[in-house]
mmCIF file as gemmi writes it, N, C-alpha and C atoms, coordinates in Angstrom:
data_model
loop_
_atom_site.group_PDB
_atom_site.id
_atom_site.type_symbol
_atom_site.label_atom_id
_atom_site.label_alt_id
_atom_site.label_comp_id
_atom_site.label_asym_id
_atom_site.label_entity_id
_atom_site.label_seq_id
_atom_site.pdbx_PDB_ins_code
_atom_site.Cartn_x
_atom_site.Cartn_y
_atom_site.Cartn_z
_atom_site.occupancy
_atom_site.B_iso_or_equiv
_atom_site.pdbx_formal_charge
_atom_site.auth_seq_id
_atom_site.auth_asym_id
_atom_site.pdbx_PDB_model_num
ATOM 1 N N . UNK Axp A 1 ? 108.831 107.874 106.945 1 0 ? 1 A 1
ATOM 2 C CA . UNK Axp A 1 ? 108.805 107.171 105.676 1 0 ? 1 A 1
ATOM 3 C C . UNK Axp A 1 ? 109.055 108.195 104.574 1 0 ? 1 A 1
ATOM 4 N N . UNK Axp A 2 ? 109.603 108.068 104.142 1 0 ? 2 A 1
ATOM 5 C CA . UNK Axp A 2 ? 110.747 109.291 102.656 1 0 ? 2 A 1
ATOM 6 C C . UNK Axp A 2 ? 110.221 108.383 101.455 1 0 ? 2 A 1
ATOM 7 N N . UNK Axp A 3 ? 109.106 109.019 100.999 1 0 ? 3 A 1
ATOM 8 C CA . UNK Axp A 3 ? 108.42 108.569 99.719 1 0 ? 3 A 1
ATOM 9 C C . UNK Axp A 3 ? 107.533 109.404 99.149 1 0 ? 3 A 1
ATOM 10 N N . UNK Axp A 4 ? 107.917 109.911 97.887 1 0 ? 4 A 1
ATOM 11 C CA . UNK Axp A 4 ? 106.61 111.027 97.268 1 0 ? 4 A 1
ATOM 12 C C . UNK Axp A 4 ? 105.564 110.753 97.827 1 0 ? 4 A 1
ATOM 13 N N . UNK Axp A 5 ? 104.999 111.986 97.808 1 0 ? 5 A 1
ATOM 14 C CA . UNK Axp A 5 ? 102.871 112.281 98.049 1 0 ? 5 A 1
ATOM 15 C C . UNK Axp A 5 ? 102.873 113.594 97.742 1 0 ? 5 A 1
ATOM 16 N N . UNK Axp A 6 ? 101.25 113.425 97.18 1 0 ? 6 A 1
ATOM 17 C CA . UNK Axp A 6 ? 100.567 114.934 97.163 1 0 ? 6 A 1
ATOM 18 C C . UNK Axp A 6 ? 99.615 114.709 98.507 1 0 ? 6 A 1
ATOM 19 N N . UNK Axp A 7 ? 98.845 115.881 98.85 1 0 ? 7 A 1
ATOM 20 C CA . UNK Axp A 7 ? 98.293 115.338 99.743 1 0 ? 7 A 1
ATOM 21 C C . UNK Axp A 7 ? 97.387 116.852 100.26 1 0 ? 7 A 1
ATOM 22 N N . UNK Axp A 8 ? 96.068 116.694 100.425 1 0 ? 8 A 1
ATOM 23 C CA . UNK Axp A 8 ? 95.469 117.956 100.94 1 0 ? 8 A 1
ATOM 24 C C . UNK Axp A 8 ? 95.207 117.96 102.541 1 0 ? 8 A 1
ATOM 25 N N . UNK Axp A 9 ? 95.15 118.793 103.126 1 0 ? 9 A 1
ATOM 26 C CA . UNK Axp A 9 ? 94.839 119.427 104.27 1 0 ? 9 A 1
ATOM 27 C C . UNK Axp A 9 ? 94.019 120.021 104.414 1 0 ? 9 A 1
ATOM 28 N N . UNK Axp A 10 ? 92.931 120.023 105.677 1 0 ? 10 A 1
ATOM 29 C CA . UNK Axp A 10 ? 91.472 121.166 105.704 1 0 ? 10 A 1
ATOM 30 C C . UNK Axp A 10 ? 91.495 121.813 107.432 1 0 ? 10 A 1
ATOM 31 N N . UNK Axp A 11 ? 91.159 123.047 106.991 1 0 ? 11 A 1
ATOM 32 C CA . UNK Axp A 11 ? 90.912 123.58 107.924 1 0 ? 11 A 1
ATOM 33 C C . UNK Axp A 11 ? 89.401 122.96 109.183 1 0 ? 11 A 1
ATOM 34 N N . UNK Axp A 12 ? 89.063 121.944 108.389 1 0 ? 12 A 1
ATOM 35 C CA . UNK Axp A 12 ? 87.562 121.12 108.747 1 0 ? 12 A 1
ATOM 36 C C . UNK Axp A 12 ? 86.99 120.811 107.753 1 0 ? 12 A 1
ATOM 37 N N . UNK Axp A 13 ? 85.589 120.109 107.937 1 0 ? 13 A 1
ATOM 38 C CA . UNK Axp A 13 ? 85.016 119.723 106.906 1 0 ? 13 A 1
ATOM 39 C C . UNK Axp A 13 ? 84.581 120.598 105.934 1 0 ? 13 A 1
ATOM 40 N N . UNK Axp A 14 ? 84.905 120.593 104.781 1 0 ? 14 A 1
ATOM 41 C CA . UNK Axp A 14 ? 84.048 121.879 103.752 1 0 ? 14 A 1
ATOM 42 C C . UNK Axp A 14 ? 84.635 122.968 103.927 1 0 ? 14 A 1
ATOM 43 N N . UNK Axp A 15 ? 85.963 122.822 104.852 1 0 ? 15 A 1
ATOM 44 C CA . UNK Axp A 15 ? 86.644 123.819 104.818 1 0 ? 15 A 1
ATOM 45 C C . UNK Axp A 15 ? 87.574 124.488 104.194 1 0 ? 15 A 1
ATOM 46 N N . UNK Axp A 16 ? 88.574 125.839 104.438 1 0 ? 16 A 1
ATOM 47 C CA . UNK Axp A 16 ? 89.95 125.699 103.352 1 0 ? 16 A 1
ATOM 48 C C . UNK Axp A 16 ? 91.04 124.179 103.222 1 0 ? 16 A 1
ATOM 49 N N . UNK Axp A 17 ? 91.076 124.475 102.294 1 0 ? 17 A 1
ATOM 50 C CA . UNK Axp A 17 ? 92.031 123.235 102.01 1 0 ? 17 A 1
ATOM 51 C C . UNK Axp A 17 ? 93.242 123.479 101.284 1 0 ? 17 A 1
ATOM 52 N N . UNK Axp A 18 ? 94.523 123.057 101.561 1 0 ? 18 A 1
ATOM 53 C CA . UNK Axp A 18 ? 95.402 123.388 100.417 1 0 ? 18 A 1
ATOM 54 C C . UNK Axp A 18 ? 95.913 122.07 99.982 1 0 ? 18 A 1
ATOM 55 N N . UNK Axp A 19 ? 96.562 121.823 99.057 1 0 ? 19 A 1
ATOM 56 C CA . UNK Axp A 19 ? 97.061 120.925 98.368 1 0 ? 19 A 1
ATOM 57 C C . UNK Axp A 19 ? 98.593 121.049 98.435 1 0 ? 19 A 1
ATOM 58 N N . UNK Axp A 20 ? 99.277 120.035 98.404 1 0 ? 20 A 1
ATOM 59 C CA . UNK Axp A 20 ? 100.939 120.257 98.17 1 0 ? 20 A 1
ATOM 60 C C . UNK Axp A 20 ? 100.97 118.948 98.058 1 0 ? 20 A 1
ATOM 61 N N . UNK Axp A 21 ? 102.919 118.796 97.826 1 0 ? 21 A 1
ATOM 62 C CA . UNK Axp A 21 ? 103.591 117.591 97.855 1 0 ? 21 A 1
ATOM 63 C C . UNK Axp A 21 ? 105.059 117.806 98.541 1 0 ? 21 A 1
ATOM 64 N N . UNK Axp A 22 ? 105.1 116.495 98.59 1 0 ? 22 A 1
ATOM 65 C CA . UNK Axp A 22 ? 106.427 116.193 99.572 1 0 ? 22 A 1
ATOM 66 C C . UNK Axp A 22 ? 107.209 115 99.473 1 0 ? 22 A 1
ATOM 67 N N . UNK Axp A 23 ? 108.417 114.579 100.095 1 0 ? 23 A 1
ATOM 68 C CA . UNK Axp A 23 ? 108.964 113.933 99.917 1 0 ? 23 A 1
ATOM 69 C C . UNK Axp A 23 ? 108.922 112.783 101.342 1 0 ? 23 A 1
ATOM 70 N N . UNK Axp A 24 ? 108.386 113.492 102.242 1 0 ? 24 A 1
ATOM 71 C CA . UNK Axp A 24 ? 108.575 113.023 103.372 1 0 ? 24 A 1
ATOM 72 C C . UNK Axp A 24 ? 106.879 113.455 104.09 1 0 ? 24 A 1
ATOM 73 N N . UNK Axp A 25 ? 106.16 112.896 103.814 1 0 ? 25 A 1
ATOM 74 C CA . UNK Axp A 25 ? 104.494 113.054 104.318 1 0 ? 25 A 1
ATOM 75 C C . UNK Axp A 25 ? 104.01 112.913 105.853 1 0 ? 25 A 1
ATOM 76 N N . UNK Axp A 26 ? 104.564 111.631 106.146 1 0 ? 26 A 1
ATOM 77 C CA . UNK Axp A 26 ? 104.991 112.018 108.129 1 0 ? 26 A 1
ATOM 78 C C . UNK Axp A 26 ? 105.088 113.532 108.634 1 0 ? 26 A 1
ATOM 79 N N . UNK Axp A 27 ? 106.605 113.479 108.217 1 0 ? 27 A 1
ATOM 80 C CA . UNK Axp A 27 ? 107.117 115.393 108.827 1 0 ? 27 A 1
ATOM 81 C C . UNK Axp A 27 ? 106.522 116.243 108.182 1 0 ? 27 A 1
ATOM 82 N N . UNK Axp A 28 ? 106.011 116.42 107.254 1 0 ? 28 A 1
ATOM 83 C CA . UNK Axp A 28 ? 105.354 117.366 106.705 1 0 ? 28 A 1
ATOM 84 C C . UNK Axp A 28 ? 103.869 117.44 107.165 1 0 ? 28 A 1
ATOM 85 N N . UNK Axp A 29 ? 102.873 116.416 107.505 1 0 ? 29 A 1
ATOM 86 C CA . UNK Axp A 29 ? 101.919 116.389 108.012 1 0 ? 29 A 1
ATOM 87 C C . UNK Axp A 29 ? 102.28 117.086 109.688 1 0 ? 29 A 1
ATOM 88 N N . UNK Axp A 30 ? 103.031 116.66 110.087 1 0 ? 30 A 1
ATOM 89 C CA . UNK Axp A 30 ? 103.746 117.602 111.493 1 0 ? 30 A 1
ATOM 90 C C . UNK Axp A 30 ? 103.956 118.666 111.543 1 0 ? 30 A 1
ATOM 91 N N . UNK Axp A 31 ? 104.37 119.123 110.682 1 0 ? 31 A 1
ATOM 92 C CA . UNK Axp A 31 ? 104.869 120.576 110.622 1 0 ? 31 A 1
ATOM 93 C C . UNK Axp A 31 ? 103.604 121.377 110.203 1 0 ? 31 A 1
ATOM 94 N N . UNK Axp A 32 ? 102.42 120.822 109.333 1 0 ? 32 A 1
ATOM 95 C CA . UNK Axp A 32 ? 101.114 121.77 109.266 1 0 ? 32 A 1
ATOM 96 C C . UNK Axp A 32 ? 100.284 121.691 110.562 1 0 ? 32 A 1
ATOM 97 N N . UNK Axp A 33 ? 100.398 120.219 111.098 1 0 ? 33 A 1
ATOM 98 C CA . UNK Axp A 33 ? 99.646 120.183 112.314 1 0 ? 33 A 1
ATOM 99 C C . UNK Axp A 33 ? 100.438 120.955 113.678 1 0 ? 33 A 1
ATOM 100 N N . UNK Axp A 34 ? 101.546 121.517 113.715 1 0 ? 34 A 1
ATOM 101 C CA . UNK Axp A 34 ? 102.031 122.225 114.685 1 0 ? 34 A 1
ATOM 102 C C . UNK Axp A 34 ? 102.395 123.726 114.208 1 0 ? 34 A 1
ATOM 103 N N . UNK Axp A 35 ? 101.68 123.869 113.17 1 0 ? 35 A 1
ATOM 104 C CA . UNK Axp A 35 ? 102.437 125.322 112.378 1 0 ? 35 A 1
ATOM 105 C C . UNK Axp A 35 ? 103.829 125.798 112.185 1 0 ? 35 A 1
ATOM 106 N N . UNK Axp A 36 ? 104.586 124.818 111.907 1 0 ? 36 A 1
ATOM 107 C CA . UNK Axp A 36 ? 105.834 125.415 112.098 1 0 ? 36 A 1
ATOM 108 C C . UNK Axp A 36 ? 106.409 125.818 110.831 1 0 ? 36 A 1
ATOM 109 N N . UNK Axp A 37 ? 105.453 126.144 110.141 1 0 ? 37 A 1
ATOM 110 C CA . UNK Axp A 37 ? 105.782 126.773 108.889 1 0 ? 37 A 1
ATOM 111 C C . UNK Axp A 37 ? 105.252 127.912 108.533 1 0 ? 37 A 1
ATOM 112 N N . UNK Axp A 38 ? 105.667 129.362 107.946 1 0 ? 38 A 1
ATOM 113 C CA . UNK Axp A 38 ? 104.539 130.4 107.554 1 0 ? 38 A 1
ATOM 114 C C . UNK Axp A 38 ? 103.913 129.96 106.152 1 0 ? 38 A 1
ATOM 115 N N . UNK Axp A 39 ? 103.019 130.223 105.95 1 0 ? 39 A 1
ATOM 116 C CA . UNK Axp A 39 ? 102.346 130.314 104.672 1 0 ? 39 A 1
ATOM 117 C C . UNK Axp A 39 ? 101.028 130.076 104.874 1 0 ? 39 A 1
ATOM 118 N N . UNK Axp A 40 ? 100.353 129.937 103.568 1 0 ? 40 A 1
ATOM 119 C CA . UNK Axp A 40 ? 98.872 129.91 103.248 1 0 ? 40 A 1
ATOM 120 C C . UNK Axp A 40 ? 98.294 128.382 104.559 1 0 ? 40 A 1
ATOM 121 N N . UNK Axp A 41 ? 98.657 127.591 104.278 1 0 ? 41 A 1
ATOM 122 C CA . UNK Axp A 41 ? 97.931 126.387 105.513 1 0 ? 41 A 1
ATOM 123 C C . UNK Axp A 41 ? 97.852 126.717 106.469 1 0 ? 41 A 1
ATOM 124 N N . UNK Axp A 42 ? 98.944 127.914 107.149 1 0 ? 42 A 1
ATOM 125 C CA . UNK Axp A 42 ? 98.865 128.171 109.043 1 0 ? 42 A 1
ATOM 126 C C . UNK Axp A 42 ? 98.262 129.545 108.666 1 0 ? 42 A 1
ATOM 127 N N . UNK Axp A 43 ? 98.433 130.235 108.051 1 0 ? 43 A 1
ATOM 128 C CA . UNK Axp A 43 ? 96.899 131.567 108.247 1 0 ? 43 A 1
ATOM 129 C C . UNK Axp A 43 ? 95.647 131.16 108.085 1 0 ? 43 A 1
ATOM 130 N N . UNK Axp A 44 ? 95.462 130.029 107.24 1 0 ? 44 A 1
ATOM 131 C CA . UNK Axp A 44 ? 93.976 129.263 107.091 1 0 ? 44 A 1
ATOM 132 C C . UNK Axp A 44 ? 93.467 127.993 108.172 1 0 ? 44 A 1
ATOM 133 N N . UNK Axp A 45 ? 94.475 127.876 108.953 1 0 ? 45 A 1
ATOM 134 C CA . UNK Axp A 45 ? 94.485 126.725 110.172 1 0 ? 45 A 1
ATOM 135 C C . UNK Axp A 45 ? 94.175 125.406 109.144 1 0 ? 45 A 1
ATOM 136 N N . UNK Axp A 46 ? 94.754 125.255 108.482 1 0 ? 46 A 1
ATOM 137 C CA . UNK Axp A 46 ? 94.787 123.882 107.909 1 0 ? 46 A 1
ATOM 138 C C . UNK Axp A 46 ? 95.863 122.783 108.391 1 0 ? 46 A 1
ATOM 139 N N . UNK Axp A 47 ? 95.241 121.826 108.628 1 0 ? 47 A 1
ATOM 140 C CA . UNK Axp A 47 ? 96.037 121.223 110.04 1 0 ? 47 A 1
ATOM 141 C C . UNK Axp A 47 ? 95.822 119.408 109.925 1 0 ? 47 A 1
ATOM 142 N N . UNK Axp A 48 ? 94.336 119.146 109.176 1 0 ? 48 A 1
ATOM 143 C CA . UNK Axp A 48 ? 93.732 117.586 109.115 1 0 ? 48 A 1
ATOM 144 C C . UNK Axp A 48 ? 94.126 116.946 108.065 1 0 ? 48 A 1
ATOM 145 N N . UNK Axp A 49 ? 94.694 116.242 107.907 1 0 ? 49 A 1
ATOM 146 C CA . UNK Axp A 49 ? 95.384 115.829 106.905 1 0 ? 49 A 1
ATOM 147 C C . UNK Axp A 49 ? 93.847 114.49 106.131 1 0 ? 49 A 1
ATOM 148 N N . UNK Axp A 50 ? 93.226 115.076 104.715 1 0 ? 50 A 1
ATOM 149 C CA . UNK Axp A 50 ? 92.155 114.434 104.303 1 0 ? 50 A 1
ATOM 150 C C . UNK Axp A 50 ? 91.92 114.216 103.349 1 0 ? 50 A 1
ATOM 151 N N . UNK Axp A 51 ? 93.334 113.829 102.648 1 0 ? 51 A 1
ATOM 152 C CA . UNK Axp A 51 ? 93.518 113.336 101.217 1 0 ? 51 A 1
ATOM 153 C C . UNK Axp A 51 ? 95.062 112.737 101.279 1 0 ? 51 A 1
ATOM 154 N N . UNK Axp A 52 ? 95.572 111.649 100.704 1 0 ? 52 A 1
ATOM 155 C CA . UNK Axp A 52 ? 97.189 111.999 99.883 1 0 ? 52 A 1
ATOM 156 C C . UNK Axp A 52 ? 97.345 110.466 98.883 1 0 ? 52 A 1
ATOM 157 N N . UNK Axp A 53 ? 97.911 110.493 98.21 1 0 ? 53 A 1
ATOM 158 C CA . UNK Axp A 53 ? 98.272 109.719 97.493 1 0 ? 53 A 1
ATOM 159 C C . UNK Axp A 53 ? 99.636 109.842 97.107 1 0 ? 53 A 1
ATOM 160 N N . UNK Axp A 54 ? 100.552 108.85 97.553 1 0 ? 54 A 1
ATOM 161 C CA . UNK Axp A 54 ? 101.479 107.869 97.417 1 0 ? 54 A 1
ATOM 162 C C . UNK Axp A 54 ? 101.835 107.726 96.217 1 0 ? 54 A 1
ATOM 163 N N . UNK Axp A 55 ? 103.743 108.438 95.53 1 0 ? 55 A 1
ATOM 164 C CA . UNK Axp A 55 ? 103.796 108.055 94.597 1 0 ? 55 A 1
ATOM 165 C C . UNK Axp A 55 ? 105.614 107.179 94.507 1 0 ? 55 A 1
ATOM 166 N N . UNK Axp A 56 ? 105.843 106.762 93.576 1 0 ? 56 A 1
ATOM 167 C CA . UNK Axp A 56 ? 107.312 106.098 93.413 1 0 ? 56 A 1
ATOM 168 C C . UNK Axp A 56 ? 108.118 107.132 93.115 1 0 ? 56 A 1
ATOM 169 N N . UNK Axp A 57 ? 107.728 108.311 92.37 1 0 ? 57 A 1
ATOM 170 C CA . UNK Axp A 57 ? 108.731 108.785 91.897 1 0 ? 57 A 1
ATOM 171 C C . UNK Axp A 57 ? 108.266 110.888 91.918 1 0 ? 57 A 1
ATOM 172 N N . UNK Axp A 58 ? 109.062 111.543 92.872 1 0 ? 58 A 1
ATOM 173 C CA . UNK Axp A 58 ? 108.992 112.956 92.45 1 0 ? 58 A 1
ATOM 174 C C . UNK Axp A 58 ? 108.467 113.63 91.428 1 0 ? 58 A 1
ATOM 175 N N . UNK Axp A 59 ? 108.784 113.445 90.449 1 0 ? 59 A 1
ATOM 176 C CA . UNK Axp A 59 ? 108.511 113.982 89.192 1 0 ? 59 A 1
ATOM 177 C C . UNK Axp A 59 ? 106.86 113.573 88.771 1 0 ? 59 A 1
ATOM 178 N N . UNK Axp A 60 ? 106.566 112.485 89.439 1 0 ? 60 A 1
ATOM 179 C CA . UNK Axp A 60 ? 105.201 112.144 89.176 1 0 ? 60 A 1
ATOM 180 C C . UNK Axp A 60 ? 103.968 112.9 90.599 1 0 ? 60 A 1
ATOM 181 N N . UNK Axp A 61 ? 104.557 113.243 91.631 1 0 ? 61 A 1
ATOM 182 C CA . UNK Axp A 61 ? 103.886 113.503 92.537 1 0 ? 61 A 1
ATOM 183 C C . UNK Axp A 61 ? 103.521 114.8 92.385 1 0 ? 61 A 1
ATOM 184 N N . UNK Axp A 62 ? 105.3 115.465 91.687 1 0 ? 62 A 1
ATOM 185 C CA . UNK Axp A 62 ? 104.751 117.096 91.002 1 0 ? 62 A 1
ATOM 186 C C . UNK Axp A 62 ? 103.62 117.579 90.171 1 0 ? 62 A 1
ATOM 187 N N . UNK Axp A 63 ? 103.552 116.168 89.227 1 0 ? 63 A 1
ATOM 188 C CA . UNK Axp A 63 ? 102.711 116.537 88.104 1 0 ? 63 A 1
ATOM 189 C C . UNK Axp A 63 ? 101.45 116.352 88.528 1 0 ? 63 A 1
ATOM 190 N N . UNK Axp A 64 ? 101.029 115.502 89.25 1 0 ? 64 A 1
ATOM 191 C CA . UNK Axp A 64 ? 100.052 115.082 89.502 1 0 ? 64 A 1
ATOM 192 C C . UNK Axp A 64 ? 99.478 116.513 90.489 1 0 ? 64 A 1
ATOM 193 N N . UNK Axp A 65 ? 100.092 116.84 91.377 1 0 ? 65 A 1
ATOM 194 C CA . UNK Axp A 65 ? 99.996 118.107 92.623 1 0 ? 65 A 1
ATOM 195 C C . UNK Axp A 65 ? 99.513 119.228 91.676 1 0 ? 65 A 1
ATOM 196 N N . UNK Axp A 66 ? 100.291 119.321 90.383 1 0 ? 66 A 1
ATOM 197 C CA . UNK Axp A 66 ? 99.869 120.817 89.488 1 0 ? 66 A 1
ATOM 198 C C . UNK Axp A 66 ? 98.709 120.225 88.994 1 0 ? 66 A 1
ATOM 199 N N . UNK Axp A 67 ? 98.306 118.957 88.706 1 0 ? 67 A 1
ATOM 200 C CA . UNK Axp A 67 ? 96.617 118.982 87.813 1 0 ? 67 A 1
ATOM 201 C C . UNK Axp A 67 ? 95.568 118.911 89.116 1 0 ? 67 A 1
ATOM 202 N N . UNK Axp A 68 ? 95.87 118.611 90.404 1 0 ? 68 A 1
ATOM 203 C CA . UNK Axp A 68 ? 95.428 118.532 91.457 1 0 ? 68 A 1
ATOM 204 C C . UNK Axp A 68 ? 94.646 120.234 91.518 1 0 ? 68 A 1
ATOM 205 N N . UNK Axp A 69 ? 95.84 120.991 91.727 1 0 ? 69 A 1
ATOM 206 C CA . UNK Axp A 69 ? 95.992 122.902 91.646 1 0 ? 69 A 1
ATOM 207 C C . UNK Axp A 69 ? 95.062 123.115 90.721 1 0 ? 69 A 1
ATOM 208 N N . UNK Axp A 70 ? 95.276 122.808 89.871 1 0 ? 70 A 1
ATOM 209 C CA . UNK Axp A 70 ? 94.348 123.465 88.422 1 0 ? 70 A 1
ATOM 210 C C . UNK Axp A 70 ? 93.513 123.201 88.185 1 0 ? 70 A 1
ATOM 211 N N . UNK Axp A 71 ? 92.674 122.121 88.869 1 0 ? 71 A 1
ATOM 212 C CA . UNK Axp A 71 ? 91.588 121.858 89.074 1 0 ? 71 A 1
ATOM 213 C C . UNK Axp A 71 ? 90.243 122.55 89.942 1 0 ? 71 A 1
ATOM 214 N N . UNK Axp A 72 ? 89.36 122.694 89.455 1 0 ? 72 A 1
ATOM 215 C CA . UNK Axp A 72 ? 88.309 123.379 90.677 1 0 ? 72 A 1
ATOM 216 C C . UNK Axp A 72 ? 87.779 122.529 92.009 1 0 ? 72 A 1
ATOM 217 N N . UNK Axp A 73 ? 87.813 123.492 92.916 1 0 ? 73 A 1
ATOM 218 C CA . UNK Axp A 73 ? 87.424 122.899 93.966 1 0 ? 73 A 1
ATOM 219 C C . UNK Axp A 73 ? 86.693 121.822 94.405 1 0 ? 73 A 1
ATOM 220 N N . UNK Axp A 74 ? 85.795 121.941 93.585 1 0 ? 74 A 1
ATOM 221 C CA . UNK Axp A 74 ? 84.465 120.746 93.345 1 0 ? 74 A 1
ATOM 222 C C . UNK Axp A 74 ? 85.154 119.634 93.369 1 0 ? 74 A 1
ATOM 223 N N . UNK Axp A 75 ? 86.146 119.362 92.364 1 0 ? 75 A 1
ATOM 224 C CA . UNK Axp A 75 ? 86.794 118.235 91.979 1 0 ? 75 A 1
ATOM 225 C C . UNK Axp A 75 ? 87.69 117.938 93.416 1 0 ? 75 A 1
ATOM 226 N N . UNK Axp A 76 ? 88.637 119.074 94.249 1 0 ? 76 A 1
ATOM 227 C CA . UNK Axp A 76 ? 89.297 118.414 95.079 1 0 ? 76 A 1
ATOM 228 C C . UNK Axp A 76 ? 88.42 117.987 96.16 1 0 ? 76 A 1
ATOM 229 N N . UNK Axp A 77 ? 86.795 118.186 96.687 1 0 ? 77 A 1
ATOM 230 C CA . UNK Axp A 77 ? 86.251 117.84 97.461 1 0 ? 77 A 1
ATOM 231 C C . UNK Axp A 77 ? 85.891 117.162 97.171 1 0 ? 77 A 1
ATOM 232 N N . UNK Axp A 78 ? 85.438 116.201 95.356 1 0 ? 78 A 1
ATOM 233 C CA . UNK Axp A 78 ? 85.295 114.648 95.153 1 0 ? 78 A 1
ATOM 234 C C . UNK Axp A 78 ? 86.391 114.283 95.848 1 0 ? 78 A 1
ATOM 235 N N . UNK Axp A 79 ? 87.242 114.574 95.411 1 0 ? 79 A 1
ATOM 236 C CA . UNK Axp A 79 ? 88.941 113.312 95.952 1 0 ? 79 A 1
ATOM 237 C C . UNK Axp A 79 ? 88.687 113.141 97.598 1 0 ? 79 A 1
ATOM 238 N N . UNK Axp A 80 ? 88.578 114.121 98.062 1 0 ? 80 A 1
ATOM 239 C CA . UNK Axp A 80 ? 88.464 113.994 99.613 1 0 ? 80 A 1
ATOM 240 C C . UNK Axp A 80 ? 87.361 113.13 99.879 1 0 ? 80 A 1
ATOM 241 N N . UNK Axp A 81 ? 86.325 113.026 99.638 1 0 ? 81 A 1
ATOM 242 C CA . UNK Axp A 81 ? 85.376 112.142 99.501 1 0 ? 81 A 1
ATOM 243 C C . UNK Axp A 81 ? 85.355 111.301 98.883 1 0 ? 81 A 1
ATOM 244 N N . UNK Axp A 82 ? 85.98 110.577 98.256 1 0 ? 82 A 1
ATOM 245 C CA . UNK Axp A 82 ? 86.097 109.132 98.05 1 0 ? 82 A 1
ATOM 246 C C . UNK Axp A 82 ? 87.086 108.831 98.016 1 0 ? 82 A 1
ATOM 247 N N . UNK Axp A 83 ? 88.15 109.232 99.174 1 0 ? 83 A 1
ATOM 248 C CA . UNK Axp A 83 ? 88.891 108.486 100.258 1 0 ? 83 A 1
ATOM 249 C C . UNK Axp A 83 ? 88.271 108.68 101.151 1 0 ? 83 A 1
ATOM 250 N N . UNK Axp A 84 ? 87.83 109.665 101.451 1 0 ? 84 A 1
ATOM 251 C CA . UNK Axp A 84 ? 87.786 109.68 102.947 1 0 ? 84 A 1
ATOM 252 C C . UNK Axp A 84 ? 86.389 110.322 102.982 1 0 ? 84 A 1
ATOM 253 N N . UNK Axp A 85 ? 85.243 109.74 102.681 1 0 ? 85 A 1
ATOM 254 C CA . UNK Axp A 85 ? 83.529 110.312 103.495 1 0 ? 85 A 1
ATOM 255 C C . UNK Axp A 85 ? 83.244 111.264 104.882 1 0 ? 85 A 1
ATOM 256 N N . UNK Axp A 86 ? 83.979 110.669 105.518 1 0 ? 86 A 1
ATOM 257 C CA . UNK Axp A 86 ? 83.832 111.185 106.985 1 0 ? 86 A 1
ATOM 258 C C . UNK Axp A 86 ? 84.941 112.14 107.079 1 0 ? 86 A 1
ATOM 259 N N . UNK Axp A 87 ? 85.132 112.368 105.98 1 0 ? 87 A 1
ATOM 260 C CA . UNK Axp A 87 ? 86.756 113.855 106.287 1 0 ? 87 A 1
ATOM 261 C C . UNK Axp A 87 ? 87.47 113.435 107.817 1 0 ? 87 A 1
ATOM 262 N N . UNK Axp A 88 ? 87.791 112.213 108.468 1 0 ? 88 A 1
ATOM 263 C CA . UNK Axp A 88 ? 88.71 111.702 109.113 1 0 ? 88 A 1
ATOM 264 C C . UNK Axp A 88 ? 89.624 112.815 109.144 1 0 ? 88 A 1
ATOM 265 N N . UNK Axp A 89 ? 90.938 112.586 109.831 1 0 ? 89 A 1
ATOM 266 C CA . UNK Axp A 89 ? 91.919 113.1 110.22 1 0 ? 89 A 1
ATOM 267 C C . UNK Axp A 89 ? 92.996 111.922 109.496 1 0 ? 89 A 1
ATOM 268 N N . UNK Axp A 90 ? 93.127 111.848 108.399 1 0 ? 90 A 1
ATOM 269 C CA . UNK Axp A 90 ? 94.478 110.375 108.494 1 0 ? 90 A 1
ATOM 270 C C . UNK Axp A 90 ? 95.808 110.817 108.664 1 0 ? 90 A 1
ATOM 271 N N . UNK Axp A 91 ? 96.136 111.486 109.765 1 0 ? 91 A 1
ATOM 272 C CA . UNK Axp A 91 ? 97.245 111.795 110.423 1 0 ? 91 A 1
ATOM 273 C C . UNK Axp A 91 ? 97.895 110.409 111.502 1 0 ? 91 A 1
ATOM 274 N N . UNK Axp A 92 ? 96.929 109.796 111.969 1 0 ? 92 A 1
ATOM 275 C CA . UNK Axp A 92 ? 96.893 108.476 112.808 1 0 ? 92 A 1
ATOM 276 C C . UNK Axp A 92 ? 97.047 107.894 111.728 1 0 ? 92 A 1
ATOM 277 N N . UNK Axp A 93 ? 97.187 107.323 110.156 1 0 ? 93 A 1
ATOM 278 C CA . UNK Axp A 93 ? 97.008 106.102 109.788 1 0 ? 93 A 1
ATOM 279 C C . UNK Axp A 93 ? 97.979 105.763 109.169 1 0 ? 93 A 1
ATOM 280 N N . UNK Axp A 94 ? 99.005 107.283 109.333 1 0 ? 94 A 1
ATOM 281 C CA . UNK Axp A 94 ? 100.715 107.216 108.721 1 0 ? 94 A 1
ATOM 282 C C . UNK Axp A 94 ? 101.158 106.997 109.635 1 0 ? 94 A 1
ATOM 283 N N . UNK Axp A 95 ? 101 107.095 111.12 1 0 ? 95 A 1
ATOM 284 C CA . UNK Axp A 95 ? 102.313 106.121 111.985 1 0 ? 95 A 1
ATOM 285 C C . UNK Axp A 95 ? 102.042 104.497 111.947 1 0 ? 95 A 1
């Protein structure tokens, strides 16, 4: 499915987490969960996909991803928690 998202990833619960966006959230959730990328998510084993939000348009998923970034942590572990309480895996709930 080829549709903006931001979307965080955790190494586990309370764990590292990074934030990004994409155009394509399927393959990109694939590619952190199999490491096939270098960077900050595969040296931190961030792999559970436990946040994302769905947008219409690029330019809005960017902006939203940088106030996401610039925000303190505290705040991205509200977001994760009220989607998701049980820090789930919603890697199963995009196929």
């Amino acid at each position: 499915m080829k549709r903006p998202a931001v979307y965080i990833v955790a190494s586990g619960r309370n764990g590292t987490i990074y934030t990004g966006v994409t155009s394509h959230l399927e393959r990109r959730i694939y590619e952190h969960r199999e490491g096939a990328l270098p960077g900050f998510s595969k040296r931190h084993g961030c792999k559970m996909l436990v946040w994302y939000e769905m947008h219409d348009e690029m330019e809005y998923a960017i902006a939203r991803e940088k106030q996401i970034k610039a925000g303190s942590r505290r705040r991205k572990l509200e977001l994760i928690e009220a989607m998701n309480p049980q820090w789930r895996d919603l890697h199963d709930d995009l196929i």
